[in-house]
C-alpha positions in Angstrom: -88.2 -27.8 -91.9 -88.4 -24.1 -90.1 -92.3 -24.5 -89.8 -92.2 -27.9 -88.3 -89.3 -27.0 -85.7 -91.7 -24.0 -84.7 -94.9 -25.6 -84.2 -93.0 -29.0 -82.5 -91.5 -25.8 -80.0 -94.9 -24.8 -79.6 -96.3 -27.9 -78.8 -93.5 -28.4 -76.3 -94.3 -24.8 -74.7 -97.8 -25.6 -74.9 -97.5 -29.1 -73.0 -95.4 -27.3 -70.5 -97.2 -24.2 -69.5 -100.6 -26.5 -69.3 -98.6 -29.1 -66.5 -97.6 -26.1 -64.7 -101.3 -24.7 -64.7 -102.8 -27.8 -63.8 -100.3 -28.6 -60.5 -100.6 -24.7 -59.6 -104.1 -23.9 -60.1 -103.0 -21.8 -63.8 -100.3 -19.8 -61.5 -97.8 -19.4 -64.1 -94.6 -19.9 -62.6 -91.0 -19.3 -64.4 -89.6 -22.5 -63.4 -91.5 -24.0 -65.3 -91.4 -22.6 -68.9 -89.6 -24.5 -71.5 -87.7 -21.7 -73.4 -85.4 -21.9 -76.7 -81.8 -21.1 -76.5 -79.3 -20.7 -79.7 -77.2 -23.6 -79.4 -73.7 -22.3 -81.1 -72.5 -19.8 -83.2 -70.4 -22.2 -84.4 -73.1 -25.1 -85.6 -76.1 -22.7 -85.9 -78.2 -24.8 -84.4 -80.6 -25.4 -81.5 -80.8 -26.3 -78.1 -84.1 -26.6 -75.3 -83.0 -25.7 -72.2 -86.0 -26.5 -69.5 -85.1 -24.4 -66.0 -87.6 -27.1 -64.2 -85.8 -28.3 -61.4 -85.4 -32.3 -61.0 -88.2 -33.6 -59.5 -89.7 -30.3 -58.3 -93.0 -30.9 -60.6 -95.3 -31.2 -59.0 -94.6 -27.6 -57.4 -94.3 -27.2 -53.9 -97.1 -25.2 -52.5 -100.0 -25.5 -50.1 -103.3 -26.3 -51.6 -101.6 -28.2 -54.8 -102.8 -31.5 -55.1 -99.7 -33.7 -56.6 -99.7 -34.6 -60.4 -98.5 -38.0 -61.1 -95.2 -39.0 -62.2 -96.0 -39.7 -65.9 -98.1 -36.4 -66.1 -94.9 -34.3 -64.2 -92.7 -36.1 -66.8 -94.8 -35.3 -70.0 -92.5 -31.8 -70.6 -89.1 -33.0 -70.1 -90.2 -36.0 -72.6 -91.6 -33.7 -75.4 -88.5 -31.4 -75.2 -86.1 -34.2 -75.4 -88.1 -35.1 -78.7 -87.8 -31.9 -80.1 -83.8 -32.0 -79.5 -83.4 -35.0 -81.3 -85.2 -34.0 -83.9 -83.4 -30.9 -84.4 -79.3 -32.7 -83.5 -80.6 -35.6 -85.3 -79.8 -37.9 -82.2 -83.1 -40.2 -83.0 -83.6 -40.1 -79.0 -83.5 -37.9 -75.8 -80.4 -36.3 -74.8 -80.2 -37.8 -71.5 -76.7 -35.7 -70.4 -75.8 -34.2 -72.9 -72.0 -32.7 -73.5 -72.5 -28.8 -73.1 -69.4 -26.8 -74.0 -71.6 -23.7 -75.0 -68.9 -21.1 -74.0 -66.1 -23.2 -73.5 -62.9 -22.4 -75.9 -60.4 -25.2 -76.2 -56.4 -24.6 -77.7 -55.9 -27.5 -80.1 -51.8 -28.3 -80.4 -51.0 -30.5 -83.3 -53.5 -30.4 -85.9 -52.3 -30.3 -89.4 -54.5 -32.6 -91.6 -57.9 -34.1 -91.1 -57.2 -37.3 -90.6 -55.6 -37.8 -87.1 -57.2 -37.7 -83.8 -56.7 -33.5 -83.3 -58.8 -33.1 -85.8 -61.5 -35.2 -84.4 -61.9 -34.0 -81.4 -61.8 -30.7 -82.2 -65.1 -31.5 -84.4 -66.8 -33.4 -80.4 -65.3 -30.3 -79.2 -67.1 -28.3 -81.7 -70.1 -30.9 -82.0 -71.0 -30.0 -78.3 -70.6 -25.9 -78.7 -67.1 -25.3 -77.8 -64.9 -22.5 -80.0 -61.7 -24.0 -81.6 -58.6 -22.9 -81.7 -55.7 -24.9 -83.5 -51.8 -25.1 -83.0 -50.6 -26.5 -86.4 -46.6 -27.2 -87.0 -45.0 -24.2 -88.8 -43.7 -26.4 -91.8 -47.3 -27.3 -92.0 -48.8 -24.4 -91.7 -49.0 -23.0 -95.6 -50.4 -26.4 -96.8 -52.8 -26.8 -93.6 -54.6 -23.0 -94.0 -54.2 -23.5 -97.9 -56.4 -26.8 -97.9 -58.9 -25.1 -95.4 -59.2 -22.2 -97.2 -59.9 -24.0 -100.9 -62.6 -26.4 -99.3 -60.4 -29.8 -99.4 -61.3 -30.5 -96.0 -65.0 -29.3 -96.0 -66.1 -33.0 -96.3 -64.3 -33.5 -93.0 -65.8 -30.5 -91.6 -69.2 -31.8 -91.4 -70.4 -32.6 -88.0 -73.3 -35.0 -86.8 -75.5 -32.5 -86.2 -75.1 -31.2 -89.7 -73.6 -27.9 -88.9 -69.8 -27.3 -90.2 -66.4 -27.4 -87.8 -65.5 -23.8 -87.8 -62.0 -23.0 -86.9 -61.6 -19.1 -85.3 -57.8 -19.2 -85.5 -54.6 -21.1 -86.4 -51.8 -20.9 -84.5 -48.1 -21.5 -86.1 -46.8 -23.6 -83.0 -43.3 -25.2 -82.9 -43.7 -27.0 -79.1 -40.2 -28.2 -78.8 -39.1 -24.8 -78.7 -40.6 -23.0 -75.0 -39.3 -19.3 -75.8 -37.4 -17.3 -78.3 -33.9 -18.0 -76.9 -33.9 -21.4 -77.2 -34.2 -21.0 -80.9 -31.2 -22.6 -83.0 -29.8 -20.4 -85.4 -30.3 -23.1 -87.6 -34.4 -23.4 -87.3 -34.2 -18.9 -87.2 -32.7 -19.7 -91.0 -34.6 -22.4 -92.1 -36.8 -21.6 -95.2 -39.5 -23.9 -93.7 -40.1 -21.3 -91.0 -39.6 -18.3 -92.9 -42.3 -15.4 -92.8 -43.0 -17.5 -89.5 -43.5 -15.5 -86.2 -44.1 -15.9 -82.6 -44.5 -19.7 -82.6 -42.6 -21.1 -79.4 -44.7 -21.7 -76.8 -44.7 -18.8 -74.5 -45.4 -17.0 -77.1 -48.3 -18.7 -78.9 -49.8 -19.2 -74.7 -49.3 -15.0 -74.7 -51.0 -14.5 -78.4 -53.8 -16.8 -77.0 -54.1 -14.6 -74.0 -54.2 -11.4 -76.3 -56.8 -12.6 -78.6 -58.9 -14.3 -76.3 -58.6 -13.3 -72.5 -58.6 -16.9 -71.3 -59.6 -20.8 -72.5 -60.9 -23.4 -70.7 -59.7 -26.9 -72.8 -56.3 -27.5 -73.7 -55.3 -30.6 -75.8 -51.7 -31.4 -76.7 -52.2 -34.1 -80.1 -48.5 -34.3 -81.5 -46.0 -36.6 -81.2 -42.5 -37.3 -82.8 -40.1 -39.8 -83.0 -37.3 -39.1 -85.9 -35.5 -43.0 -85.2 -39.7 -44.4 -84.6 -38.4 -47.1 -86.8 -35.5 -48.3 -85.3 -35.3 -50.6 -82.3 -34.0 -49.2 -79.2 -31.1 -50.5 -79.0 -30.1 -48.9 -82.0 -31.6 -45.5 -81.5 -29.7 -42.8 -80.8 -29.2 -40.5 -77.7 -30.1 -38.0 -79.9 -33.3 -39.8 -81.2 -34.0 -40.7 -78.2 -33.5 -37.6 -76.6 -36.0 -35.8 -79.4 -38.3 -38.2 -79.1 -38.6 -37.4 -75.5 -38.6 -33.7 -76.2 -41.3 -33.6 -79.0 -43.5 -36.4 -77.1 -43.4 -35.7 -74.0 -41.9 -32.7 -72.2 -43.8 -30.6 -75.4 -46.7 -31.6 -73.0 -45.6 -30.4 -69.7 -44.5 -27.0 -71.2 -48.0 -25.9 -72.9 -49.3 -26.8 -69.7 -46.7 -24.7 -67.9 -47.4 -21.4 -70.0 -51.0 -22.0 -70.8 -52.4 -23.0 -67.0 -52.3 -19.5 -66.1 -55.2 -18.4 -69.0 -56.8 -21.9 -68.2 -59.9 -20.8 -66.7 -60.5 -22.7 -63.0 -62.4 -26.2 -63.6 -60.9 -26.1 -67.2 -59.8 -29.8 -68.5 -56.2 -30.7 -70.2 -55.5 -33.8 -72.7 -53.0 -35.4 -74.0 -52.6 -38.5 -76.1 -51.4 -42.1 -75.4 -50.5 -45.5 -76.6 -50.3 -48.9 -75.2 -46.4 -49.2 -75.7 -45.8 -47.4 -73.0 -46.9 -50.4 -70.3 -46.6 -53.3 -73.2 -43.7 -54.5 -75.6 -45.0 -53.4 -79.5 -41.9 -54.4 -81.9 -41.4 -51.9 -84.4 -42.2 -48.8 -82.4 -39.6 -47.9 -81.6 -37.0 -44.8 -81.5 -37.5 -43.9 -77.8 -41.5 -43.8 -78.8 -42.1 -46.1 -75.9 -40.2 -44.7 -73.2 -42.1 -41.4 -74.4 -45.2 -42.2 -74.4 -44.6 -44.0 -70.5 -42.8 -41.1 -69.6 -45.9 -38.7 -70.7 -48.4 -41.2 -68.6 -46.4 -40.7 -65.6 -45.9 -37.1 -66.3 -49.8 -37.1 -66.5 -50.4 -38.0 -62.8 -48.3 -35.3 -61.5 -49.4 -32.8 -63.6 -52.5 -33.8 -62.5 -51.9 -32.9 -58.6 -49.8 -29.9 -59.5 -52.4 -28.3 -62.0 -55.3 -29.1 -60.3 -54.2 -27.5 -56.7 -52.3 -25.1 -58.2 -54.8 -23.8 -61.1 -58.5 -26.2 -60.9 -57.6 -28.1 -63.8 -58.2 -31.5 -64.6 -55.0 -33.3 -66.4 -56.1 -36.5 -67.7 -54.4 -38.8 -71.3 -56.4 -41.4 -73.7 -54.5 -44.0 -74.4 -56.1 -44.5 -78.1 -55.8 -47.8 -80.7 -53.9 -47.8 -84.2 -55.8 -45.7 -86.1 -55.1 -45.1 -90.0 -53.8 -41.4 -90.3 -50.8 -40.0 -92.3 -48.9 -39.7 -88.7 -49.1 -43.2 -88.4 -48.1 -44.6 -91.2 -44.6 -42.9 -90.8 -44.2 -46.3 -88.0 -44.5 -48.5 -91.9 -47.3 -51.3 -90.6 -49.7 -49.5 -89.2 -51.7 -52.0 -91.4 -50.7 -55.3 -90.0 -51.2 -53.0 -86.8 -54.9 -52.6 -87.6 -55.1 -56.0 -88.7 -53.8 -57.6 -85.0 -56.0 -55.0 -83.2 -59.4 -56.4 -84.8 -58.5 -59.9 -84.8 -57.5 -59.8 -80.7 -59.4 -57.0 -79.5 -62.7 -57.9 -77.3 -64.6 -55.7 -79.7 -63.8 -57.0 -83.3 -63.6 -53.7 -85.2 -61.8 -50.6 -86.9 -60.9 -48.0 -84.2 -62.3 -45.0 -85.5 -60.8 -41.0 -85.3 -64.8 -40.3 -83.6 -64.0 -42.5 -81.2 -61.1 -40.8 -79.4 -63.2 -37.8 -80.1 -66.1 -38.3 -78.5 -64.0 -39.7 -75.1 -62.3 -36.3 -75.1 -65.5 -34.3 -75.2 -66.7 -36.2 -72.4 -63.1 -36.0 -70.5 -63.3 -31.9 -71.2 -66.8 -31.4 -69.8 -68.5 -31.1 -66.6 -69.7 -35.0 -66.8 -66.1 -35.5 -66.1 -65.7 -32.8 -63.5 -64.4 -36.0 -61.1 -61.9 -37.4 -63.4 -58.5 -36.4 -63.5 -54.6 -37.9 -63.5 -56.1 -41.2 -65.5 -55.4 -43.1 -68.4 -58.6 -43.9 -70.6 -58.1 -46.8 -73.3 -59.8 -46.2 -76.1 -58.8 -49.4 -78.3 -61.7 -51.6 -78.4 -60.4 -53.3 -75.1 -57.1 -54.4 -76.6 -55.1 -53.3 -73.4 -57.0 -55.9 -71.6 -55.8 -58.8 -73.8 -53.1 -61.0 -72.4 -53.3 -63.8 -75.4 -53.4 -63.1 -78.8 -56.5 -65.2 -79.5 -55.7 -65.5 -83.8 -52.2 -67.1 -83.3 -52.1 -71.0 -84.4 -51.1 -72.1 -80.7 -53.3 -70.9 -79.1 -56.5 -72.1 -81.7 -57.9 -75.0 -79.5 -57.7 -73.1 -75.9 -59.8 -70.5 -77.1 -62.5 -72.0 -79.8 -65.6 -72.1 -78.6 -67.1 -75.1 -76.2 -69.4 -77.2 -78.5 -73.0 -77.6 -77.3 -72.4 -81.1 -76.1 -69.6 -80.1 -74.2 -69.7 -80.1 -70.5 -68.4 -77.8 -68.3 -68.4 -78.5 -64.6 -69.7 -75.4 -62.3 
């Protein structure tokens, strides 16, 4: 495999340096020399990088006569072949999702089953380092099961390399500092041998270990009445749904903006109850997941003239994951969602993944205070297209049928 990579990067090299001598009379010419880059510590793999200009071959000089399109084009081609073969893409990368550099803060990771965990592996997938927030009570079993290879499996990215964590984080994000502690958590046995896990102080121990990041992503979520209806929640349920949902959001922001690097990108996580009645969720999830949405938007203006940063949500489908299935029909959930959904099938963890590596990268440098539905178009349904009454509207017109224009 090494000796085929090598001689396909000399072909590529080769092709390139012979289109620059034949446009400039053999003047070699730096911007034209295909060179190869290490693509990540973290994947060990590769990554051309051509510093041709677009649409500068042929080069501009006096006394060069033009080479045609498909002869200027012959490089770039060959080195998208060779970066397919090597990422295993099967085609040219196009624009591909560079985070080589980048380091995102993860908040809410603690198996590897729910939607933090996958984009952390786009995240990693495209170059960035990881850093995870992971709930103290979870924290033991979390670094335990990493550490004895249960989630290696899960580790495995498309490329074939391995997600490689740098650090965990023990993060409790309804608590913002120290004093607003209970004595009651302080005591707990759950957090004991715990430290420095409120969120100004997790945002400082970031800042310590790392200087600065440049994606934050806030994946956690908690309703303690989720199965109750409203009007038989709680103010307190209600009130710590809201708390653990919502405003857990707007303080990372708040203490981690100042080590977000300018142009960095901020995420947060949605769902479809917040704009549309979905029986059984309930607990105050709702009114914390619309409260988040709004919360997005002017987050959005603040951070992004206050700090450069982008703050946008993905408002993701039902997805199986031990989180979930604390709602109790997640299944039937499923089940509605491929039956009614414009695209009939399983949302999958990648999914929401691969959206937030494209929301945290310079492709999405525009993008910012939005909600992106990731739910195989099942926002845009207004009829549930399986149900008995509604059979005959929506079966399909027979061939004989006729349909004035």
């Amino acid at each position: 495999m090494a000796a085929s990579l090598l001689s396909m990067q000399a072909a590529v090299t080769r092709t390139a340096v012979s289109a620059t001598q034949t446009a400039a009379g053999a003047t070699s010419s730096s911007a034209s020399k295909v060179r190869l880059t290490a693509f990540s510590p973290v994947t060990s793999n590769f990554h051309l990088r051509t510093s041709m200009l677009p649409d500068t071959l042929p080069l501009r000089t006096t006394n060069v006569r033009p080479l045609s399109k498909k002869a200027a084009e012959e490089p770039r081609r060959n080195a998208g072949k060779v970066f397919a073969s090597v990422n295993g893409t099967g085609s040219s990368p196009g624009l591909p999702i560079d985070l080589r550099g980048k380091r995102a803060f993860i908040a809410g990771v603690a198996d590897d089953q729910g939607f933090g965990w996958a984009i952390a592996k786009a995240l990693s997938a495209a170059g960035a380092e990881i850093l995870l927030g992971t709930w103290v009570p979870a924290l033991n079993i979390f670094e335990t099961s990493l550490r004895r290879g249960k989630f290696d499996e899960s580790r495995v990215l498309p490329n074939g390399g391995m997600l490689e964590i740098a650090k965990v984080y023990a993060l409790d994000a309804v608590f913002d500092t120290p004093e607003d502690v209970p004595e009651d958590i302080k005591n707990n046995k759950r957090y004991a041998g715990a430290s420095n896990w409120t969120v100004q102080e997790v945002a400082e121990a970031v800042k310590a270990d790392y200087g600065s990041i440049d994606i934050l992503v806030h994946s956690l979520a908690n309703g303690p009445e989720v199965t109750k209806p409203l009007l038989e929640t709680s103010r307190k349920g209600y009130l710590a749904a809201i708390s653990a949902s919502t405003y857990s959001y707007v303080s990372l922001l708040k203490y981690f903006a100042p080590i977000l690097n300018h142009g960095g990108a901020s995420l947060s996580l949605t769902y479809l109850a917040s704009e549309r009645i979905i029986p059984g969720y309930g607990g105050g999830m709702s009114s914390a997941k619309a409260a988040l949405e709004s919360d997005t938007r002017v987050l959005a203006f603040e951070a992004g003239r206050k700090h450069g940063i982008r703050v946008n949500t993905i408002s993701a489908g039902p997805l199986r994951s031990r989180a979930a299935k604390a709602i109790g029909f997640i299944d039937d959930m499923i089940n509605y969602s491929t039956a009614n959904a414009p695209l009939q099938q399983e949302l999958k963890a990648d999914d929401v993944g691969n959206t937030a590596a494209f929301l945290c990268s310079p492709l999405a440098s525009a993008i910012t205070g939005t909600v992106i539905y990731v739910d195989n178009g099942l926002h845009a349904m207004g009829l549930a297209v399986d149900s008995p009454c509604v059979a005959k509207a929506t079966s399909a017109p027979t061939e004989k049928s006729s349909i004035p224009a």
